[in-house]
Biopython code that builds the backbone (N, CA, C, O; Angstrom):
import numpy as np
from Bio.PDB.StructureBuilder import StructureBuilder

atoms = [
    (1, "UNK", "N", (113.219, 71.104, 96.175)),
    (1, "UNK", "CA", (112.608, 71.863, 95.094)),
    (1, "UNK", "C", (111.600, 72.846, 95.675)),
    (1, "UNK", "O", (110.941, 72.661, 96.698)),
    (2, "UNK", "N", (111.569, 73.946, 94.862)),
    (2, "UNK", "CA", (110.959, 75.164, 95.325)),
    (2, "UNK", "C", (109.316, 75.166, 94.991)),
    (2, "UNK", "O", (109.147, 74.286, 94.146)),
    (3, "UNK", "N", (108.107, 75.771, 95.301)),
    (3, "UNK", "CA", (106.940, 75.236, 95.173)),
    (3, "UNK", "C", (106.589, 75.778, 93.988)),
    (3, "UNK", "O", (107.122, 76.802, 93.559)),
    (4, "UNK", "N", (105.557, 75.056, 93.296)),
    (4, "UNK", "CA", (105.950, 75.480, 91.709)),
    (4, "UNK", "C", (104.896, 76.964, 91.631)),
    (4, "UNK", "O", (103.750, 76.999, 92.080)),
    (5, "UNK", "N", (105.558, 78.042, 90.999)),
    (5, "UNK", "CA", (104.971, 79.356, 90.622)),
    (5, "UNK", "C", (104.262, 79.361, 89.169)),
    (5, "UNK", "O", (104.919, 78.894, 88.239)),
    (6, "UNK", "N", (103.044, 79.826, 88.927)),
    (6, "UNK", "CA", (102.428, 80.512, 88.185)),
    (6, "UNK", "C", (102.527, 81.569, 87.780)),
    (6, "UNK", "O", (101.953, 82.198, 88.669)),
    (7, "UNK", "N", (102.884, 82.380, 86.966)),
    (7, "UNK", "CA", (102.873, 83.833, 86.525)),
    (7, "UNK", "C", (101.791, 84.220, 85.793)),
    (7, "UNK", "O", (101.512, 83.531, 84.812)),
    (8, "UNK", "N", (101.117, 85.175, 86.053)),
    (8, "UNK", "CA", (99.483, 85.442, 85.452)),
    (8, "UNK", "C", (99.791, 86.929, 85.485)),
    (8, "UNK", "O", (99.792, 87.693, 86.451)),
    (9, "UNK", "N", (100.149, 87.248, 83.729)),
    (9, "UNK", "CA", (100.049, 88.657, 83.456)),
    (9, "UNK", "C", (98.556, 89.866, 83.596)),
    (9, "UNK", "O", (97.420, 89.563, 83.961)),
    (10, "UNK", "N", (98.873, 90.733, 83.328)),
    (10, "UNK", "CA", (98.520, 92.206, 83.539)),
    (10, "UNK", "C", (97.338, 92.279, 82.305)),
    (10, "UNK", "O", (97.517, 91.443, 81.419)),
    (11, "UNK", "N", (96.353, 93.024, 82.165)),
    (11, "UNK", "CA", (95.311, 92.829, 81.332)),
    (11, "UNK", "C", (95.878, 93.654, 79.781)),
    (11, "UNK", "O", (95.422, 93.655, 78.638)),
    (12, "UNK", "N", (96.893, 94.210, 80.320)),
    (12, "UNK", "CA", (97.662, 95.080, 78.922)),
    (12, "UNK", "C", (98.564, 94.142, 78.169)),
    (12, "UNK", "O", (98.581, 94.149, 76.939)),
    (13, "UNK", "N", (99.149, 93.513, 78.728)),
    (13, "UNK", "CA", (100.247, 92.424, 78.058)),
    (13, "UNK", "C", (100.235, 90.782, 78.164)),
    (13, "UNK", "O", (99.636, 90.167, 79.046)),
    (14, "UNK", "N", (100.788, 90.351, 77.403)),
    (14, "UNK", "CA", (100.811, 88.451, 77.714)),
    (14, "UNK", "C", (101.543, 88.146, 78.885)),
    (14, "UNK", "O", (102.146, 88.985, 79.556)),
    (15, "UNK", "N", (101.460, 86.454, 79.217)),
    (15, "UNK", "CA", (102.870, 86.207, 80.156)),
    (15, "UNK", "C", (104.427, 86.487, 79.463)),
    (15, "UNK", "O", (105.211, 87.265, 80.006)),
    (16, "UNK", "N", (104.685, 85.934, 78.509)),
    (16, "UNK", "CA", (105.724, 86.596, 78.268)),
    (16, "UNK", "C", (106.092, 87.352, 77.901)),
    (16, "UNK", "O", (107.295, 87.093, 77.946)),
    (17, "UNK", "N", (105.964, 88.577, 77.351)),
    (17, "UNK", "CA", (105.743, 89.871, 77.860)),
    (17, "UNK", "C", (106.176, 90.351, 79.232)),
    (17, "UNK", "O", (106.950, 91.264, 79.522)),
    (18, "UNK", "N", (105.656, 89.720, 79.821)),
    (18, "UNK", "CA", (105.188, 90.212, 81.612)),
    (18, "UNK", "C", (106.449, 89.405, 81.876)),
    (18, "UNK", "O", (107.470, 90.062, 82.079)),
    (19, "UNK", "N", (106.500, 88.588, 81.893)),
    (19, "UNK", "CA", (107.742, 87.943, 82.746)),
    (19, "UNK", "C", (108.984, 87.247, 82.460)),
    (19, "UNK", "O", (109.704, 86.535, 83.159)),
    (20, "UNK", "N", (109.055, 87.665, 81.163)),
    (20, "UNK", "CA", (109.886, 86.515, 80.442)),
    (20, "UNK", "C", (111.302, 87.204, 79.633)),
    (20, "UNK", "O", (111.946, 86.470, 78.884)),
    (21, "UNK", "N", (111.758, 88.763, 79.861)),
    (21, "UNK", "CA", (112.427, 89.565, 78.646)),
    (21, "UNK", "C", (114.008, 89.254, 78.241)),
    (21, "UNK", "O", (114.795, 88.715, 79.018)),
    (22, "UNK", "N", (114.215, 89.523, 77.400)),
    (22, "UNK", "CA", (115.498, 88.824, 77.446)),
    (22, "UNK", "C", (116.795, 89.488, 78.415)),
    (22, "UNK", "O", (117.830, 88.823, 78.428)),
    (23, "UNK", "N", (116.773, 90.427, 79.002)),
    (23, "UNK", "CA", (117.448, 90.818, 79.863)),
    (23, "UNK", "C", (116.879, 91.180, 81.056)),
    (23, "UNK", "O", (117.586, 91.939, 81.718)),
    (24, "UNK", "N", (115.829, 90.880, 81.541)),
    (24, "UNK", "CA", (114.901, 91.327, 82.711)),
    (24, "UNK", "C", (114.280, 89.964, 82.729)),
    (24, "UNK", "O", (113.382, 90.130, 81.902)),
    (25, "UNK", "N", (114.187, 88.858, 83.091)),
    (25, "UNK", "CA", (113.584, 87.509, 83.253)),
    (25, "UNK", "C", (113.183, 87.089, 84.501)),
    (25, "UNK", "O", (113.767, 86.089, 84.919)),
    (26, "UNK", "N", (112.335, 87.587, 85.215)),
    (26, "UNK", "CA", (111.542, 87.286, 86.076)),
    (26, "UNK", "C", (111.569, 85.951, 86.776)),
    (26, "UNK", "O", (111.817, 85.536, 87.909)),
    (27, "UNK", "N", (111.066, 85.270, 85.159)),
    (27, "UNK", "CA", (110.523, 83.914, 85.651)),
    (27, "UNK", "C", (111.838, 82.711, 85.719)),
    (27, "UNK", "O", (111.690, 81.531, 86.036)),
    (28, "UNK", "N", (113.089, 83.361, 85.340)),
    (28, "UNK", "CA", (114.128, 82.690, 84.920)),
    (28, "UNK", "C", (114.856, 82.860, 86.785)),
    (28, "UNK", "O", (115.311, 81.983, 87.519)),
    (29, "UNK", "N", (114.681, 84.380, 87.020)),
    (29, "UNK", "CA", (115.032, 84.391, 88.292)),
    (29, "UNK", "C", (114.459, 83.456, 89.588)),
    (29, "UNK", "O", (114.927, 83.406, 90.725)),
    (30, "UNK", "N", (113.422, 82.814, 89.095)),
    (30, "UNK", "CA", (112.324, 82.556, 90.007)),
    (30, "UNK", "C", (112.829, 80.733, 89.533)),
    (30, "UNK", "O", (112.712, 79.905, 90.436)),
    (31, "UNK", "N", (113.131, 80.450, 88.733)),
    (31, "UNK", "CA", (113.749, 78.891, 88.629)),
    (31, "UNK", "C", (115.119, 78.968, 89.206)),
    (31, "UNK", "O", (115.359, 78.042, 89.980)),
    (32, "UNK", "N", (116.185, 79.920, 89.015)),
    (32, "UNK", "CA", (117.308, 79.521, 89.533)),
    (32, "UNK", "C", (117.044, 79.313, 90.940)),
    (32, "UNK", "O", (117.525, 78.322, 91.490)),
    (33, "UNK", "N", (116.302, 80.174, 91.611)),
    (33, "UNK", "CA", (115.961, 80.170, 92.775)),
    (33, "UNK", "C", (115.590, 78.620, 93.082)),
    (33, "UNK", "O", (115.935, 78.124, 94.155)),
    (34, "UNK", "N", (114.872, 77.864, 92.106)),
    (34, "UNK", "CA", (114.860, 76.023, 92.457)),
    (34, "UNK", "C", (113.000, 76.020, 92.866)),
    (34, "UNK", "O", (112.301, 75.329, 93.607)),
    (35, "UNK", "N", (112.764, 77.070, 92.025)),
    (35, "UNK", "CA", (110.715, 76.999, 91.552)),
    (35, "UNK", "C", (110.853, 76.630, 90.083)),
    (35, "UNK", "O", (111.462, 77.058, 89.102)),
    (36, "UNK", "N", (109.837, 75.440, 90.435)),
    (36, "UNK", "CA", (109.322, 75.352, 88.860)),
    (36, "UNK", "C", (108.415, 76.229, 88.358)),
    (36, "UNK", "O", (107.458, 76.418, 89.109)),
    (37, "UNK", "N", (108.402, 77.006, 87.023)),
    (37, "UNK", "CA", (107.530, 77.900, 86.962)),
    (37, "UNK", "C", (106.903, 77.842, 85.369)),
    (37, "UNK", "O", (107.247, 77.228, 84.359)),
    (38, "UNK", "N", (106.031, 78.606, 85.614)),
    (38, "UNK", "CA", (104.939, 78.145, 84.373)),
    (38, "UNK", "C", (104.609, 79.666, 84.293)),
    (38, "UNK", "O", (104.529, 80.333, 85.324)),
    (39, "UNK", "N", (104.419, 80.208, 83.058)),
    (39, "UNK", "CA", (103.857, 81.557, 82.605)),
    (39, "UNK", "C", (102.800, 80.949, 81.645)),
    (39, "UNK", "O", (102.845, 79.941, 80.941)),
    (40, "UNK", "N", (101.726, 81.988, 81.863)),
    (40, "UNK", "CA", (100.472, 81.439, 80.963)),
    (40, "UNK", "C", (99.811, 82.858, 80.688)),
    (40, "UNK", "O", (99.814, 83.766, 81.519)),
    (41, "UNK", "N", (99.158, 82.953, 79.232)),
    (41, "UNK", "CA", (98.513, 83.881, 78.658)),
    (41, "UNK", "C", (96.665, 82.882, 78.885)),
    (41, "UNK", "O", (96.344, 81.717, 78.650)),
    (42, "UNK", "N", (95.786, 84.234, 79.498)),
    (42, "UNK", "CA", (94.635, 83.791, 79.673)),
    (42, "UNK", "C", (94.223, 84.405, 77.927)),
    (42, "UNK", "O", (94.665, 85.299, 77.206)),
    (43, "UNK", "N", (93.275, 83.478, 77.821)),
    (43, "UNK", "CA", (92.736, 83.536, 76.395)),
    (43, "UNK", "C", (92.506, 85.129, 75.676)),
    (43, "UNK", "O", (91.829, 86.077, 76.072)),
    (44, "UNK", "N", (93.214, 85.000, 74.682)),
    (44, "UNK", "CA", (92.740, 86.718, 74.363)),
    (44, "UNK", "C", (94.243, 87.413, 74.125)),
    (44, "UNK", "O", (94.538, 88.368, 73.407)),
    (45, "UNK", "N", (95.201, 86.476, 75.106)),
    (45, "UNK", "CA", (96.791, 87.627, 74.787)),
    (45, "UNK", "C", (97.318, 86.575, 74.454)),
    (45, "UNK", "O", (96.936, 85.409, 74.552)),
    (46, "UNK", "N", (98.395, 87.112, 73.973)),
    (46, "UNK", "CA", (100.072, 86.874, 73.359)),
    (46, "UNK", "C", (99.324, 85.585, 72.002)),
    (46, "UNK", "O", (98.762, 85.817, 70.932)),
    (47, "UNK", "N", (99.653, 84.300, 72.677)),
    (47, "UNK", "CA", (99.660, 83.199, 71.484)),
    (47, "UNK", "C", (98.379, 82.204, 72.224)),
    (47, "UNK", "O", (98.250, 81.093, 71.712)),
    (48, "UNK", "N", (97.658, 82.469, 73.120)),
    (48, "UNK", "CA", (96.661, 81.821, 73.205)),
    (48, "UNK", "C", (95.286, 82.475, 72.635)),
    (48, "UNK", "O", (94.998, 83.656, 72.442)),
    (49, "UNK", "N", (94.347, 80.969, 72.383)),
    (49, "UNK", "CA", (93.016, 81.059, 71.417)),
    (49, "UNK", "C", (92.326, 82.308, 71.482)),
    (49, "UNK", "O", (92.006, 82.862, 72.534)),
    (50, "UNK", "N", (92.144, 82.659, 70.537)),
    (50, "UNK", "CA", (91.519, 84.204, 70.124)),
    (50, "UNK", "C", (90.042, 83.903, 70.338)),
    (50, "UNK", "O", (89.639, 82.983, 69.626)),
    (51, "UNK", "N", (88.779, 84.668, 71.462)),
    (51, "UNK", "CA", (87.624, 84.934, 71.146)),
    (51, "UNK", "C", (87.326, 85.360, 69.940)),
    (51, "UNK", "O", (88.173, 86.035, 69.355)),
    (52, "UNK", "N", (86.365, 85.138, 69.449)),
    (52, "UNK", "CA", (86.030, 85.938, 67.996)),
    (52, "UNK", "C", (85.527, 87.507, 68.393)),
    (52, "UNK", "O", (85.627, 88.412, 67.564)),
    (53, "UNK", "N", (84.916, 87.759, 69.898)),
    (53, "UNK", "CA", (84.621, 89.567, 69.858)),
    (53, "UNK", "C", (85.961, 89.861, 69.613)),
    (53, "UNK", "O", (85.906, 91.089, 69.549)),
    (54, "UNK", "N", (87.523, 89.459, 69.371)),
    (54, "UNK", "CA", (88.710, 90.356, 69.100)),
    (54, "UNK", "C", (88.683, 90.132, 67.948)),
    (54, "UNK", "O", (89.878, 90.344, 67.743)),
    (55, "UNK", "N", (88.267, 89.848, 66.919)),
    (55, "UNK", "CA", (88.212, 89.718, 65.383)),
    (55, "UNK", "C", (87.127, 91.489, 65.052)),
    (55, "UNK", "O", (86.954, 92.042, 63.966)),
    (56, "UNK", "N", (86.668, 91.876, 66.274)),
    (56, "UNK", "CA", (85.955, 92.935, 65.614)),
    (56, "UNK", "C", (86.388, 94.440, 66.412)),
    (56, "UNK", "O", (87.009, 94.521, 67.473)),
    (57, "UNK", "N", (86.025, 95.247, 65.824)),
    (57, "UNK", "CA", (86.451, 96.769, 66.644)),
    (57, "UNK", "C", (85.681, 96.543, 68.138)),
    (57, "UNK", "O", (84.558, 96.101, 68.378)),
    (58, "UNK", "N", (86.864, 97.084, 69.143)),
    (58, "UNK", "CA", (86.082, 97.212, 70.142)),
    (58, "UNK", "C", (84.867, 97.606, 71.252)),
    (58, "UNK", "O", (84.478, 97.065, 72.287)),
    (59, "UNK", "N", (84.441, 98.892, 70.472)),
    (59, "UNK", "CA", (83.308, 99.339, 70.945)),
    (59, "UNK", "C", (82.298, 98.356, 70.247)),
    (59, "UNK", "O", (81.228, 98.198, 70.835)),
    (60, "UNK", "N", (82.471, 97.766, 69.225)),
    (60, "UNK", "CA", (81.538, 96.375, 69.357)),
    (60, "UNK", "C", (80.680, 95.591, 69.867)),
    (60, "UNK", "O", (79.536, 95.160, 69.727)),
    (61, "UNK", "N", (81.738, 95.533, 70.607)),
    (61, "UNK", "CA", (81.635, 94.072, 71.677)),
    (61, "UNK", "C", (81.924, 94.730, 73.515)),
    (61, "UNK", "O", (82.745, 95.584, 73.849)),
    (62, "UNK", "N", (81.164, 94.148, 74.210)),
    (62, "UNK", "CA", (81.344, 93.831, 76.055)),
    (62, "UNK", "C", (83.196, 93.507, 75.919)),
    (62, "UNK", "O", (83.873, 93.566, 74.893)),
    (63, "UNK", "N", (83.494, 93.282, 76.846)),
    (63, "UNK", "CA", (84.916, 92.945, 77.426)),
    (63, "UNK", "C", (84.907, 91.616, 76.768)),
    (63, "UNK", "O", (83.885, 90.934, 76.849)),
    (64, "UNK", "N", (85.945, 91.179, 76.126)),
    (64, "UNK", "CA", (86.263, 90.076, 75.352)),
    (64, "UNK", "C", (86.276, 88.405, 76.004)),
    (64, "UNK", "O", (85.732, 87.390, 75.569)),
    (65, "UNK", "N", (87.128, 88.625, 77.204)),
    (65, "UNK", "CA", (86.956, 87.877, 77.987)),
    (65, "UNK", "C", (86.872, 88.480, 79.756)),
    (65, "UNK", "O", (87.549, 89.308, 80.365)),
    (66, "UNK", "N", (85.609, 87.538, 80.195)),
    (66, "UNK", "CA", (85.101, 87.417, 81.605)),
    (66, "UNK", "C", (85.976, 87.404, 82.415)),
    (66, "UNK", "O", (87.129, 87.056, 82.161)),
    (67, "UNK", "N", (85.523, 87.821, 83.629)),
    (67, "UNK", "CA", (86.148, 87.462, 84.842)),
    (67, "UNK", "C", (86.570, 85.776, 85.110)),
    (67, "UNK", "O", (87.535, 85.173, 85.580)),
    (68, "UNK", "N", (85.280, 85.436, 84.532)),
    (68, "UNK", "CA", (84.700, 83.910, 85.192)),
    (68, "UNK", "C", (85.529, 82.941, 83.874)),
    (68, "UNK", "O", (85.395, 81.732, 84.060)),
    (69, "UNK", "N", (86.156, 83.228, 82.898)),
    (69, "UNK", "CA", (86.853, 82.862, 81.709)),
    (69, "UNK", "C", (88.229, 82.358, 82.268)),
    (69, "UNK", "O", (88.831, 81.286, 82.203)),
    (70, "UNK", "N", (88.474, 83.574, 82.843)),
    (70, "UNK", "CA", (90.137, 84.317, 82.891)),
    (70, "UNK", "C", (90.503, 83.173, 84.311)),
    (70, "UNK", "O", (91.603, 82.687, 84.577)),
    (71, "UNK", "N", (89.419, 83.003, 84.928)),
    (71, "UNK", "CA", (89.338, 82.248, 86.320)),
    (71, "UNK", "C", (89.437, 80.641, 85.624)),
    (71, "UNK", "O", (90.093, 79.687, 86.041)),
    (72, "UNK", "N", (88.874, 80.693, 84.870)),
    (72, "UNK", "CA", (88.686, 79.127, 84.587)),
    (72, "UNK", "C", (89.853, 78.979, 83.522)),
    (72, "UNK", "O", (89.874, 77.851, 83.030)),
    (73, "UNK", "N", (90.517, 79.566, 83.198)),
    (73, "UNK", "CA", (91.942, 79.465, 82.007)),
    (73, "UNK", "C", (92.627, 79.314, 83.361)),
    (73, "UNK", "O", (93.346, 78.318, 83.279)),
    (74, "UNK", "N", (92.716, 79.846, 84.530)),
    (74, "UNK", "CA", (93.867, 80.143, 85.477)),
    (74, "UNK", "C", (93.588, 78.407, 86.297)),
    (74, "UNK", "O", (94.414, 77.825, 86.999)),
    (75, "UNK", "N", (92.457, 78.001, 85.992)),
    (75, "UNK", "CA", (92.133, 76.916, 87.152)),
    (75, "UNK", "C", (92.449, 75.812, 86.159)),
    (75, "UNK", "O", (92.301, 74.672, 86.601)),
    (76, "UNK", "N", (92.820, 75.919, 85.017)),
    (76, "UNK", "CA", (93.447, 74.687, 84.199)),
    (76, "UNK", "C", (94.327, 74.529, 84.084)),
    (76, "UNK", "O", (94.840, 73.447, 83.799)),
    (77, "UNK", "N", (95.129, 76.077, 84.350)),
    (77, "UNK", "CA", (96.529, 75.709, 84.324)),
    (77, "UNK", "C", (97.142, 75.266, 85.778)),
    (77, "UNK", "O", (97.802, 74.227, 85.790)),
    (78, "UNK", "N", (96.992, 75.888, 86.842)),
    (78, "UNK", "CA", (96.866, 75.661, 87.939)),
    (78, "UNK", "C", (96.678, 73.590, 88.170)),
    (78, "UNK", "O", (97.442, 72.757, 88.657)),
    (79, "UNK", "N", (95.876, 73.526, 87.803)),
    (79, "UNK", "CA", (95.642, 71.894, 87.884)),
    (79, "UNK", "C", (96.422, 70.940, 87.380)),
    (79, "UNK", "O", (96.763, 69.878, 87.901)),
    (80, "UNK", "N", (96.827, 71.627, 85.758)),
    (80, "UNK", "CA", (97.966, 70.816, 85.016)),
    (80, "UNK", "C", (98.886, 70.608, 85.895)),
    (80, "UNK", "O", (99.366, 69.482, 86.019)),
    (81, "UNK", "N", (99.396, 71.917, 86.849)),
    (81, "UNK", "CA", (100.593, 71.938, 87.285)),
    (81, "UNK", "C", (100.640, 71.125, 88.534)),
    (81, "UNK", "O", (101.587, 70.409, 88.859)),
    (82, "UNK", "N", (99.500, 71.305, 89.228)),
    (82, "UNK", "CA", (99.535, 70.256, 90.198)),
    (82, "UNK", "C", (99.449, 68.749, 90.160)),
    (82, "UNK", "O", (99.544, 67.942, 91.085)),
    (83, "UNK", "N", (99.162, 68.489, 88.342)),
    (83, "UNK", "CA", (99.412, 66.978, 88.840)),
    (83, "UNK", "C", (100.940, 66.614, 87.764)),
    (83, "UNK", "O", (101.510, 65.524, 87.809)),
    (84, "UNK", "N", (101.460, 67.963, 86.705)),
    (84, "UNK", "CA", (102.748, 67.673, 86.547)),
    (84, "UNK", "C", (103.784, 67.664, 87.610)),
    (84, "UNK", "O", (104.825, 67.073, 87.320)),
    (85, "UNK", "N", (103.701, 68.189, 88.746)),
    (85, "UNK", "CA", (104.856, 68.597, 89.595)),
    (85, "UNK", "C", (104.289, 67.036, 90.609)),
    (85, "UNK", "O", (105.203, 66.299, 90.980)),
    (86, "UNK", "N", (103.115, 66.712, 90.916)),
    (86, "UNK", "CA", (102.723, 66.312, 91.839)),
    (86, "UNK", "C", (102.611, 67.084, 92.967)),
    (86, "UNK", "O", (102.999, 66.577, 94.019)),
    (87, "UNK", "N", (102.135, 68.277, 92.984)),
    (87, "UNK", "CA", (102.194, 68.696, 94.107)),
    (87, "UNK", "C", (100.890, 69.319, 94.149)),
    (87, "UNK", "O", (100.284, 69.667, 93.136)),
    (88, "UNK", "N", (100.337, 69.499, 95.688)),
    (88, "UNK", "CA", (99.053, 69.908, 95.674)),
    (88, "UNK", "C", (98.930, 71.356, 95.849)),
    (88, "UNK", "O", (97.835, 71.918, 95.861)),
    (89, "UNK", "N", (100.319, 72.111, 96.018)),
    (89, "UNK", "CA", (99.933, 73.838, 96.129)),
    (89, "UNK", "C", (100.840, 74.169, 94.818)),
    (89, "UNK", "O", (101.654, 73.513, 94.167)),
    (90, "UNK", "N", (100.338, 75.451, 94.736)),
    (90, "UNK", "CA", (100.810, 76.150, 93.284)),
    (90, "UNK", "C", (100.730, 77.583, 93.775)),
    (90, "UNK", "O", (99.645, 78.031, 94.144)),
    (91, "UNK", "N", (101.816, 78.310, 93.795)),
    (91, "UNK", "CA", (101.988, 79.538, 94.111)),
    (91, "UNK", "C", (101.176, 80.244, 92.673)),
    (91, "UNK", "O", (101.387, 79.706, 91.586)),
    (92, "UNK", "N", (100.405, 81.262, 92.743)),
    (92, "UNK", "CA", (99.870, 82.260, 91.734)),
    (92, "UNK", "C", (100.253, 83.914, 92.116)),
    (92, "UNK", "O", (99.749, 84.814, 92.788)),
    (93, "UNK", "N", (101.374, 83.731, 91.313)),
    (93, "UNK", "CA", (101.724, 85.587, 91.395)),
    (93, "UNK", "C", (101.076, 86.620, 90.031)),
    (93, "UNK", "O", (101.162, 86.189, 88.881)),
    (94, "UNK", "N", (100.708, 87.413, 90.194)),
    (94, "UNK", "CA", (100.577, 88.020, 89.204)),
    (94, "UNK", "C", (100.610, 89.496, 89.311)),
    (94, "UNK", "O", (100.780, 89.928, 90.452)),
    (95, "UNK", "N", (100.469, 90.443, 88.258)),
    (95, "UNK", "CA", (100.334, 91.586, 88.456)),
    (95, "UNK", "C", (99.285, 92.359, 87.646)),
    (95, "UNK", "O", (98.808, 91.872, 86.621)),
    (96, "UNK", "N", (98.870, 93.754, 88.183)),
    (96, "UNK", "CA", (97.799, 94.165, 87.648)),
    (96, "UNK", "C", (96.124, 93.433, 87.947)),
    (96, "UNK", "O", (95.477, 93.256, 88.979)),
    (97, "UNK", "N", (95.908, 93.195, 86.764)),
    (97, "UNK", "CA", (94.614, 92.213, 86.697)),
    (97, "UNK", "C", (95.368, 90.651, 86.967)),
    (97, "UNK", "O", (94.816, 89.720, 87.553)),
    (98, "UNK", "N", (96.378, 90.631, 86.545)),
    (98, "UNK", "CA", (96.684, 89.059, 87.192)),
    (98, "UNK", "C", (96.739, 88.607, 88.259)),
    (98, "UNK", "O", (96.597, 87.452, 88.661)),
    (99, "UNK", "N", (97.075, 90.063, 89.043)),
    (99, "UNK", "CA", (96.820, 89.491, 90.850)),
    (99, "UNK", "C", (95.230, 89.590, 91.194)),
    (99, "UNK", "O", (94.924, 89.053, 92.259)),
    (100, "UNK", "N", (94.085, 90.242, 90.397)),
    (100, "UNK", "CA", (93.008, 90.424, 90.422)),
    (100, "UNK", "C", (92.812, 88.806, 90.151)),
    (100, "UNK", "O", (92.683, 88.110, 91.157)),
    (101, "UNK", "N", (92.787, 88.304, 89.144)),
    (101, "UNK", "CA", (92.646, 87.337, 88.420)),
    (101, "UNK", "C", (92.992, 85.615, 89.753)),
    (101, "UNK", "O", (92.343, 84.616, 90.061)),
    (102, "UNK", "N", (94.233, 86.144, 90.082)),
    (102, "UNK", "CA", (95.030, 85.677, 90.517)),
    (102, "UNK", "C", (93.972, 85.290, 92.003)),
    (102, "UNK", "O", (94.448, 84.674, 92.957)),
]
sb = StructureBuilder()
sb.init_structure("model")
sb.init_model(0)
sb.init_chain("A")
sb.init_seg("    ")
for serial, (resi, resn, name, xyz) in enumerate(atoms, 1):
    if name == "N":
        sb.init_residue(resn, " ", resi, " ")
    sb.init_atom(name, np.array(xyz, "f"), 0.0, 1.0, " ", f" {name:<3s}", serial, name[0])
structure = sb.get_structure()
């Protein structure tokens, strides 16, 4: 078995979005290959928990979510995966701000 991958989207779009399309599947390519893989939206995109500064217009509010947020959403999922797979490394690919993130 292949070492399990993380996908950590772009600050414009979710993970699936980013890696998941129905004729362009990234992350689908990346399992046949024999990686377990996990796509995750850091708080704020696609279907994960909404801050309340996105309930308001943006010049509002500072940046919705932190650096130090986006790090700690990535270090939970990251962990899940290391003790679902049992394994102690976890590949983190991402793009954009996700390789920032990443």
């Amino acid at each position: 078995k292949g070492v399990p991958l993380l996908l950590v989207h772009d600050a414009g779009a979710g993970g699936l979005v980013s890696f998941d399309l129905p004729n362009a599947s990234v992350a689908a390519d990346f399992a046949r290959a024999g990686h377990p893989v996990t796509i995750m939206s850091v708080r704020g995109w696609e279907h994960s928990t909404k801050p309340a500064a996105l309930e308001q217009p943006a010049p509002a509010n500072a940046p919705a979510v932190s650096l130090d947020e986006a790090l700690r959403d990535i270090d939970a999922v990251v962990a899940h995966m290391r003790a679902k797979y049992g394994r102690a490394r976890v590949a983190v690919i991402g793009w954009g701000t996700g390789a920032t993130w990443g």
